[in-house]
N, C-alpha and C positions, 0 to 999 in steps of 0.2 A: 345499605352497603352493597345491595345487588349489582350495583353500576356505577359505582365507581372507578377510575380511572386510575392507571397508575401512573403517576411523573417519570418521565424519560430523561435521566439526566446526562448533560455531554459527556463525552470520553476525556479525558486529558490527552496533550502532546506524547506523554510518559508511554501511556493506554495503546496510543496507537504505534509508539516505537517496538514496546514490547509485541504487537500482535505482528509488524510487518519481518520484525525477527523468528518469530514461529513459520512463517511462511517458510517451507521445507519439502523437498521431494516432491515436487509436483509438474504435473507435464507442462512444457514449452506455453501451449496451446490457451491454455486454465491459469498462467498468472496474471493475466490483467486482469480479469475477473475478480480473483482471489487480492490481488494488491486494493481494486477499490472497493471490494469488501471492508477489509481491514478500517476501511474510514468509516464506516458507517458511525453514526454518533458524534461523529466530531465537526465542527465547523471554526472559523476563523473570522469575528465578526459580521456572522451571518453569513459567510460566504462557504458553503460545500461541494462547488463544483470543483475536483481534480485538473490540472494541468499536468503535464509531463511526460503522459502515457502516448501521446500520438506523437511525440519525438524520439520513442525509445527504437533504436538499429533494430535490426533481424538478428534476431539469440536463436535461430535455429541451427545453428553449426556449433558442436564444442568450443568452448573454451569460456572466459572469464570477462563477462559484462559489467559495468555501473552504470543502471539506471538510475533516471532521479524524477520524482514524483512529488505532488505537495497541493496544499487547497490556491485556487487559481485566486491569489489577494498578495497583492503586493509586499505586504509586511510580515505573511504568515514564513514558519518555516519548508523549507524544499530538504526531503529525506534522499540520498544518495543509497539505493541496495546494492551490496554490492552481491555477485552470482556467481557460482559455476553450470554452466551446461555440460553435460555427459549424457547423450544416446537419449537426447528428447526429455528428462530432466532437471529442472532448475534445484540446483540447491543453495539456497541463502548463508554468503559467507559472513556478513556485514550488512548494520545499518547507519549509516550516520545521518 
């Protein structure tokens, strides 16, 4: 039993709604980081590389973004956050 292994199982869609809704109060700078965290564990047909992120605007000025993020596969779902920015900031209004 020394070395044994332990099975890694995926996240659910669910798993990863509820983690990208926790995303909260955190600087401008630390949420893409933090957004493809939140995927870790999860895939879509074998496929876990992220799309979305290199098309999200400049959220460095106040006010209220939707970004949309999702695993780069055609069929999987795409998550819309929605944001407010305040003074370097992101707070998570919304996920759909």
């Amino acid at each position: 039993m020394e070395n044994e292994q332990i099975k890694v199982f995926r996240i659910t869609l669910k798993e990863v709604l509820k983690r990208l809704s926790n995303v909260d109060k955190c600087k401008v700078e630390d949420l893409k980081d933090l957004v493809v965290k939140q995927f870790d564990d999860y895939n879509y047909e074998g496929e876990e590389e992220l799309q979305g992120l290199n098309n999200w605007c400049d959220i460095s000025k106040n006010g209220k973004y939707e970004l949309t993020v999702g695993i780069d596969h055609e069929d999987a779902y795409e998550f819309t956050l929605y944001i407010n920015v305040q003074s370097g900031i992101v707070s998570m209004e919304n996920v759909l």
